[in-house]
Structure formats: structure tokens, C-alpha cells
N, C-alpha and C positions, 0 to 999 in steps of 0.2 A: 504493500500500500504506500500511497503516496501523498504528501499534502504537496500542493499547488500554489504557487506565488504567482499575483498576475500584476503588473504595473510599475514604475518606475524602479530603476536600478542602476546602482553605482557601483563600479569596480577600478580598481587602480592597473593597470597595465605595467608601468615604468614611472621613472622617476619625471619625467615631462608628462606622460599621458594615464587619461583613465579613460572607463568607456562611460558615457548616461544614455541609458537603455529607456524611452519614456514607455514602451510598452512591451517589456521583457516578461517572459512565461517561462519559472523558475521550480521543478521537479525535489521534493528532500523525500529519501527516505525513510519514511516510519521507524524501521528496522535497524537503521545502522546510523543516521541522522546526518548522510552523507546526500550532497548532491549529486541528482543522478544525472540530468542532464539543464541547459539553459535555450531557450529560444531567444532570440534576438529583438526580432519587432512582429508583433502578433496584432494584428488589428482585432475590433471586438469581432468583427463578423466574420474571421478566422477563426475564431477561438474553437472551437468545435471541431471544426477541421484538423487543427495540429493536436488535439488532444486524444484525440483518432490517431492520428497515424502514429503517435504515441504508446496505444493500446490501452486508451484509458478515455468511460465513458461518466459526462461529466457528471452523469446524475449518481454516480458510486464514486468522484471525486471529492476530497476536501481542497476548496478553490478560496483563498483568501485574498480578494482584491482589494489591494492598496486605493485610498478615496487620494482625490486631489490634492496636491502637498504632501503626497506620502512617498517615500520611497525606502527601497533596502538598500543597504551598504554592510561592506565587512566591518564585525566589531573591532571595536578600538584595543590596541595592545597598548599593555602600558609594561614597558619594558625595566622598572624602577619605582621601588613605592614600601617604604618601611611602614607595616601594618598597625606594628606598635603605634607610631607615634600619629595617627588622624586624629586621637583626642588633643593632641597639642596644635592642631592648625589655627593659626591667627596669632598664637605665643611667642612672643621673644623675638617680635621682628626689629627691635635693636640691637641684636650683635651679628657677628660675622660668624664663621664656620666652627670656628676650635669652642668658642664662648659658648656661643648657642648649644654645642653638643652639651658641656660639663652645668649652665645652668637651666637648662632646659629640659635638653634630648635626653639625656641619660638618667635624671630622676623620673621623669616618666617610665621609661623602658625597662627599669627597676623592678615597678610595681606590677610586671605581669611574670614575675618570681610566684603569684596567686595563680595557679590555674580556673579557680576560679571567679578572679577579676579577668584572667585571659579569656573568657568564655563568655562573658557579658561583652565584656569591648568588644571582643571579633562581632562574635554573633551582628552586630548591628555595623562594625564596621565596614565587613567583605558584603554584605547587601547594601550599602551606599555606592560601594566600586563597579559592582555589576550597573545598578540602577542607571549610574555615569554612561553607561554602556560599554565600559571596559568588561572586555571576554575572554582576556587572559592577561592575566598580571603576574609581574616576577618580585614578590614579596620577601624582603627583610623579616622576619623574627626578631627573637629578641635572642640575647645567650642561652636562654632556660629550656630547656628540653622538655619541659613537659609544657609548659606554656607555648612553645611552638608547634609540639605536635597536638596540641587544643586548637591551634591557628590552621592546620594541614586539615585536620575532623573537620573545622568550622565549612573550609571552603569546599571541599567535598559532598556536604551534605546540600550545599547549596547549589551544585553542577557547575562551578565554577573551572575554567579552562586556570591552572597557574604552576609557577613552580616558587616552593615555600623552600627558605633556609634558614637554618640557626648560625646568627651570627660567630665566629669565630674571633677571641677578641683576649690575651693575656697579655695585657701589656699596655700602659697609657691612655688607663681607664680608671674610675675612682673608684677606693677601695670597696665600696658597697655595688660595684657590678662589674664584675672582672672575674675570665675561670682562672681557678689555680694553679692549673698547669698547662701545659703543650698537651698533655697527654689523656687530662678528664676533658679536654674540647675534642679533641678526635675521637674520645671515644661514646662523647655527647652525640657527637656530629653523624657519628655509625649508626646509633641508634635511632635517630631521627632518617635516616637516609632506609633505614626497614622497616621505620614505622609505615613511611609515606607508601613506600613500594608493596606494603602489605593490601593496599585499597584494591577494590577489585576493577577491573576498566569499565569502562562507560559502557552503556549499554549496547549492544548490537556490535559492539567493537573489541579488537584484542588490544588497543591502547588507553594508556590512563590517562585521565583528564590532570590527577595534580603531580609533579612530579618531583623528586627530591633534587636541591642545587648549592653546592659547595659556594659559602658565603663566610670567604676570609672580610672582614668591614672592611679594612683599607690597610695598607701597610703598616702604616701609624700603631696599628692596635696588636700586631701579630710580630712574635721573635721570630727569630729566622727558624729556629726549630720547628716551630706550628707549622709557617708557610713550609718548608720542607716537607713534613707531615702531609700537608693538605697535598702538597705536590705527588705526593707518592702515593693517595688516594685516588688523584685523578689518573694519573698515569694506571692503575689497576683496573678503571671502569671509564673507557672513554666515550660513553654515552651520557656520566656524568654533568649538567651542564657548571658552569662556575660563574659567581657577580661579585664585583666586590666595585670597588670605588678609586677613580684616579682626576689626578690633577685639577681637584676641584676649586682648590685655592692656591694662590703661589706659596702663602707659607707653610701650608702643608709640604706642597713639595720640596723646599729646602727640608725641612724637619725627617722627610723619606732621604732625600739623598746623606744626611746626617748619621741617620739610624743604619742606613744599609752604604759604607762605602764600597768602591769596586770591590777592593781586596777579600771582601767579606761574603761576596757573592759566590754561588757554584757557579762553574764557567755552563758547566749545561750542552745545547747547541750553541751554538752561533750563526750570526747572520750576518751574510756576503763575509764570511769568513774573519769578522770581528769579533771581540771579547765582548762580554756586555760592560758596556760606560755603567756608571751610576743615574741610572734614570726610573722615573718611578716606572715608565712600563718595560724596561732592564729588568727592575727587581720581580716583578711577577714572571718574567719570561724565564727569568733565569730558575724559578723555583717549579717550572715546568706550570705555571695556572693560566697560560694564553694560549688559549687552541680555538677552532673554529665557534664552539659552543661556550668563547667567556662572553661577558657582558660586562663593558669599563661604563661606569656613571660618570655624566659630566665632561669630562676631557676639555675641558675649558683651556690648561695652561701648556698643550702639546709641545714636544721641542719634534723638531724633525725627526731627528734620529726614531721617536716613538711613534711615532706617524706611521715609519717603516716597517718598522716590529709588528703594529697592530696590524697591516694590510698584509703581512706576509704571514701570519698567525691564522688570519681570516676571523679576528677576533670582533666584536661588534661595539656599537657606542650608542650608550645611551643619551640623548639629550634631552635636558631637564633646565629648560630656561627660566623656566617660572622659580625654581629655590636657586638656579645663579644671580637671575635679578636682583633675588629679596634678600639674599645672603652678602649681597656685593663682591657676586666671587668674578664677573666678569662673561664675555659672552664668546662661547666656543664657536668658533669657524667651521660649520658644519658644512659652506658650501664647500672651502675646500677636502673636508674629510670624503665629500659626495665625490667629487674630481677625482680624490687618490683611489677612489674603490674602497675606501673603507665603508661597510653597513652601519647603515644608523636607522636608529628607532626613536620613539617619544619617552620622556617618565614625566611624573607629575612627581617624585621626589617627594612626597609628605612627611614630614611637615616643613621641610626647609622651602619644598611649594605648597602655598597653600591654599589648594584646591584638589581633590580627588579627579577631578575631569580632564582627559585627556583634550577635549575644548579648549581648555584655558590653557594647556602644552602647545596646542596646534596657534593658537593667537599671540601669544610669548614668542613662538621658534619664528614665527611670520615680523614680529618686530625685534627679537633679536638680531637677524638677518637683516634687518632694514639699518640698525642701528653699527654692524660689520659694515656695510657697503656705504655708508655716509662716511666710516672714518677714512675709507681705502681711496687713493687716490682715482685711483680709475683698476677693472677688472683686468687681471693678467689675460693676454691674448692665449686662443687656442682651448680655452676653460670655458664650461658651461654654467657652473654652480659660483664660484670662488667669489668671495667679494661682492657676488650677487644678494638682493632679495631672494626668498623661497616663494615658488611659486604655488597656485591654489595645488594642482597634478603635484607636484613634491609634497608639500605637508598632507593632504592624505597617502599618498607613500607613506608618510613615514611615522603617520598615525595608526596605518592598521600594513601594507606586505613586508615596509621596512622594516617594521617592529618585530613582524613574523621571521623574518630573514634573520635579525639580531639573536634569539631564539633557538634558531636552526631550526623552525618548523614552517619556512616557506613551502612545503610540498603538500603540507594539510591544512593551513591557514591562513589570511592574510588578504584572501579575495575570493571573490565567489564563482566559483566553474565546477565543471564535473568533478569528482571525485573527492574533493575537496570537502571537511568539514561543514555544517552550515553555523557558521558562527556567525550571527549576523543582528543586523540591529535595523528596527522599521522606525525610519523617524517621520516626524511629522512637523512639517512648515505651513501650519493651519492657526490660525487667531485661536482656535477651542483647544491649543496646547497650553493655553494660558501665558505663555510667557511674551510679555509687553515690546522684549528686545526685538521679537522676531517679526516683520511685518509679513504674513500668511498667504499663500498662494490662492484660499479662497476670497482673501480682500481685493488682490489684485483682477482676482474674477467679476466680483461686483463690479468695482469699477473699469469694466473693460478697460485694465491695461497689458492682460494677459494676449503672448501673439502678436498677428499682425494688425488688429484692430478690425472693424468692422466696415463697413461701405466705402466705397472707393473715396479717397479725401478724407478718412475719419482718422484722424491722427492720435486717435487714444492710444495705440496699440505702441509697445517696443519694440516691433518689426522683429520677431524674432521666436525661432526654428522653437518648438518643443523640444528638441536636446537642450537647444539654445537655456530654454526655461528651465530643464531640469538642472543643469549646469549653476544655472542663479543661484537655485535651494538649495544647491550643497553649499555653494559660497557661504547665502546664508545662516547656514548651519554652522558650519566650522567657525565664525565670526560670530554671530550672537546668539547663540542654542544656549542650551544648558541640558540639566537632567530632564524636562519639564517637553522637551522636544523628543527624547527616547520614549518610543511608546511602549516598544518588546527587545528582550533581550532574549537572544537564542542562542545556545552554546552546544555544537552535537545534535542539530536540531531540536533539541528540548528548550521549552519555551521557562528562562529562570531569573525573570528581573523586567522591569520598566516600568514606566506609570501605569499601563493596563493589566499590567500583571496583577494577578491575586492567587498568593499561596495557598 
């Protein structure tokens, strides 16, 4: 059995292009919540016809047609997002990175040592993130192993798409939240990595929706033993995925090149037949945690040489403009990361951003990027992205296949086509979504301003294609939505989050 999508559709292609499909007829399997197949452009008085030679008769059809202003797109990934800390968004937004963590971050992050306060918080936390329309998120914990694997329960029972990790952290931490050794965090970490793999998979499928992810915090927190440790964790299971944190501030990275000089590094590989320098993405390279499935937050303060590392790693980068703003850590050059072939994705970073909405990531990287390309004198020749603005086609890239790419699960997420998860979201650019920002595609109807307008000389109309218009609604989407424009959240075809939802 099948249920049936009928009407607008938005998929990302490439980093320049996407497709808007205004009357796409879109196949999920019941059974496996997989897309079986996509029609293009289906006129209504077709509909019957293609649904036929389909081998499917509509009156034994579940056919759910999208009204005016509505359309599907892939869900949002949010590639970075410490779960503990959404109860602290709005706090502490006068210090910078190192302050904010000792008087803010970390006494929060403390108090879910309670499994259960960790079970009250989540519970209401990870259904705000879905709600957002995030469908798969790469979740911080806390140190506590059993507060995180309350956090792994919580999002599981919700069908949430994510991978949860227990921070990894002896060193450079306040005495009341810190492990004691190298060796009760690896063996926290083990634990946590069977609890999660113990979940059974989604339904209809042999893979799991939450998955376990080696989460060294940042160099700053880990002795060279741990990272060694965690190094030779990954190196045992390289389907393993790994996050942790780089160059999000400049004096962090002094403080890493301090802690870890050359000499103190294992040589490792090397690249183009170099030692590794003292650089912070050196020191995770050299500890073996850069392989195609890490994930670096931030990358704000790159030096070349790690530009190189990450693209030859095939490592991914999270960008999280919204807590570089607030944090004044500065604004990472993601167009050029896009030029070097490096993957990038979005995070919302909570609470350092604070906002759970991948929205408010997607409108941040859009003026981050403006605020790059004003300093730069003019854009280096032979470059697409560098120095540039992000264009509409690029920030949804990098909202939902970049993020999936970052991940390594571009092959089953990230856009909507055959074979491919149905992780998706039906948003709505209607005045009856309630939200004021948005001006609704059926007001523009009233007042015929929708199209080419009506009688020859009526110049009400924006002269412009129904792709043309569906194209508008996402603009307007990604600029002034909120959660309030997410109607349905679907992850594996199962319908688990939005304002029409009811559990």
C-alpha cells in the first residue's frame, strides 16, 4: 500500500539548483516509508491516468492533496545542537565562548547528572526540534551516561531520525563536571554506543533511525590519552560516525595549539607527505578522528593548511552562524569551504544559537555570507561561492542534502526521489498558519496578484510561471516561517511532529 502526495514540491538538486515541482505526484510506502517512485507534472485531469498506469486505483488510494500554499520539501538537518542546553537559550548572551561555557553552559549541563530531570527536559525538548521541522539532528549529551542514554530513549520513542553522543571531556572542565579519567569516559562512551545500537530499526527497514557518535567536545576538554583512546575506537568500527568542535574562536585555538605542541602529536598518516604542524584540525587528524563521517562545528578561524586536511579527510563542517554571531566568534567563509569541496551543513548550535530552527540557521548563513562578501575586496576569479552571498539553491542545500552529505547519509536523505527515505516536511504559506511574518499565497489569491493576472491590460498579476510562484514560497519560507508554517513532520514516512500533528 501506498499513500499519495499530490501538489507542490521542492527538492534541492546541487548547490546552485533545486527542482519546484507545482504539481508533483509523490508514491511513500506504507511498509518501508520509503519513496517508491515521483511524477513530475501531473495535471488534475491526468491524475487518474498516471495513477493507473501506476497500478493503483484511486478509490483504494490514500491521496493527500496539498491546498494552495502548500508544499513538501526535505526535512531540515541540523547537523549540531547540544540537547542539554535548549533550556539555556536566551542566557548569557554577554560573554564570549570560554565564559559562556564555565558560567552558563556547564552548570546547566551539570544538572542532567538527574536522569530524571534528563527525562523531563528531553521529553519536551526533542519534540520542539522535530516540530522546527528538523528530521534529523546530531545531538550533544551531556558526560552522564545514563542521562544521555534517557536522551537516545527520549528521541527514539518519538521516530526521530538523529545521532546522540556522550560528551567526552577530562580535562579543562570545572570540578563538578568532569570524568575522572581517560578510561571511565571510554568506557562510559562503550556503553552508550550498545545502549543506542541495542534499538530495534524503524519499521519496515533493517536500518536505525538513532545512531551512536563518538563526541570528543573539543580538544580543549580531552588529554591526549582520551583522544588516542577515542582514536582507536574509531579506527575498530568505521561506520562509527564522530563531532566534536573546531576553530570556533581564535583563542580557543591558541589555547589547542598550547595544549597539543607538534612534538607531542603521533605522526599518524600524513598529508602530501608532511608531518602534522600544530593545528587544531592536525590534532584530531593526527589522533586518527577525521575521516569521511566526522563532523567539525563552526570552522570559523581555518588556517589553510586545515582547509586541506578536512577536504582530503572528506571530513564535513558544520555551520552554525547564529551562536558565531551571538558569541562574537566571527563569520566562517563557507563560500570558500563550498569552492574547496569541502561538505557543509547547517546547526542551530543551542544555546550558543538561540533558536532550535534550522530557519533562523538558513537566514544567519544568508547574512553571514553577505557580511564575508562586503569585507572582501572583490570575489577571487575562477570561484563560484568564495566571497560571494549564499544563494536561495545553496542555503537549502545546505539546510537539508548538504547537511545529509555532512552525515554521510546523502544516499537515504536529504531530498526527495525514489528510494530515498520520506523524511519530509508539508509546509504551509497560507495566512491560516497564523504567523503574521508570512504574507500567504491564498492572500495573494484574493487579491489577484497571483500569475499573470487576468484580462488582457490587467496588470494585477506578477507575470509569473507557477514554478515561478512556487519558487517565491520557499523564498518565503526560509526568510520569514517559523515552526507555525511546519504543518507535518515525517521521518521514514511516519507522520511525528508539526502543528497538525496530534499524538
Amino acid at each position: 500500500m501506498s499513500t499519495i502526495f499530490y501538489g507542490g514540491l521542492i527538492t534541492p538538486t546541487s548547490l546552485t539548483a533545486y527542482r519546484a515541482l507545482p504539481r508533483a505526484l509523490l508514491a511513500v510506502s506504507r511498509e518501508t516509508g520509503n519513496i517508491e517512485w515521483v511524477e513530475d507534472d501531473v495535471p488534475v485531469g491526468e491524475l487518474q491516468n498516471v495513477l493507473a498506469r501506476h497500478g493503483l486505483v484511486s478509490e483504494g488510494v490514500d491521496i493527500v492533496e496539498l491546498k494552495l500554499g502548500e508544499f513538501l520539501m526535505p526535512g531540515f538537518i541540523d547537523t549540531h545542537i547540544h540537547a542539554s542546553q535548549v533550556p539555556n537559550i536566551g542566557s548569557g548572551q554577554q560573554h564570549e565562548l570560554l565564559d559562556w561555557l564555565s558560567e552558563v553552559t556547564f552548570p546547566m549541563e551539570a544538572r542532567f547528572a538527574d536522569p530524571g530531570f534528563a527525562k523531563r527536559a528531553y521529553t519536551t525538548i526533542i519534540k520542539r526540534t522535530i516540530d522546527y521541522g528538523s528530521t534529523t539532528c546530531c545531538y550533544y549529551g551531556t558526560l552522564h551516561s545514563q542521562g544521555t542514554k534517557v536522551l537516545a530513549d527520549v528521541i527514539h520513542n518519538y521516530g526521530q531520525r538523529a545521532f546522540v553522543g556522550k560528551c567526552d571531556m577530562d580535562r579543562n572542565s570545572p570540578d563538578y563536571y568532569i570524568e575522572p579519567s581517560p578510561q571511565a569516559s571510554i568506557a562510559a562512551t562503550r556503553d552508550i554506543i550498545a545502549h543506542i545500537r541495542s534499538f530495534p530499526p524503524a519499521q519496515g527497514t533493517t536500518e536505525p533511525l538513532v545512531r551512536p557518535i563518538l563526541t570528543p567536545r573539543f580538544a580543549i576538554s580531552c588529554t591526549s590519552e582520551l583522544l588516542s583512546e577515542l582514536g582507536k575506537l574509531a579506527s575498530s568500527d568505521p561506520s562509527l560516525a564522530i563531532q566534536t568542535h573546531i576553530s570556533e574562536k581564535e583563542s580557543e585555538v591558541v589555547f589547542t595549539k598550547q595544549l597539543f605542541p607538534a612534538s607531542s602529536l603521533p605522526l599518524g598518516e600524513t598529508l602530501k607527505g608532511k608531518t602534522h604542524d600544530t593545528t587544531y584540525a592536525g590534532v584530531y587528524d593526527a589522533f586518527g578522528l577525521l575521516r569521511q563521517n566526522t563532523i567539525l562545528a563552526h570552522a570559523v578561524h581555518l588556517e589553510e593548511a586545515e582547509v586541506d586536511i578536512i577536504k582530503a579527510r572528506r571530513a564535513g563542517v558544520s555551520h552554525c552562524p547564529t551562536s558565531n554571531f551571538n558569541l562574537r566568534s566571527g563569520c566562517a567563509r563557507i563560500g570558500m569551504l563550498l569552492d574547496r569541496g569541502v561538505k557543509v551543513g547547517l546547526g542551530t548550535d543551542v544555546s550558543g544559537g538561540f533558536s532550535p530552527s534550522i530557519l533562523t540557521a538558513v537566514q544567519h548563513a544568508s547574512m553571514a555570507s553577505k557580511v564575508v562578501a562586503m569585507r572582501a575586496s572583490s570575489p577571487p576569479p575562477h570561484t563560484h561561492f568564495t566571497d560571494r552571498q549564499l544563494s536561495v539553491p545553496t542555503l537549502l542545500y545546505l539546510a537539508t542534502l548538504g547537511g545529509a552529505e555532512v552525515c554521510d547519509l546523502q544516499s537515504r536523505i536529504g531530498s526527495l526521489a525514489p528510494g530515498k527515505a520520506f523524511d519530509a516536511l508539508v509546509v504551509s504559506i497560507r495566512s491560516d498558519a497564523g504567523n503574521p511574518a508570512v504574507w500567504g499565497a491564498d492572500l495573494d489569491e484574493e487579491l489577484g496578484v497571483r500569475g499573470s493576472g487576468g484580462e488582457p491590460g490587467d496588470e494585477g498579476g506578477r507575470g509569473k510561471t507557477d514554478v515561478e510562484e512556487l519558487e517565491g514560497l520557499l523564498e518565503r519560507f526560509l526568510f520569514c516561517g517559523d515552526d507555525r508554517n511546519v504543518r507535518r513532520v515525517y521521518v521514514q514516512g511516519k507522520l511525528i511532529g508539526g502543528k497538525e500533528f496530534r499524538s
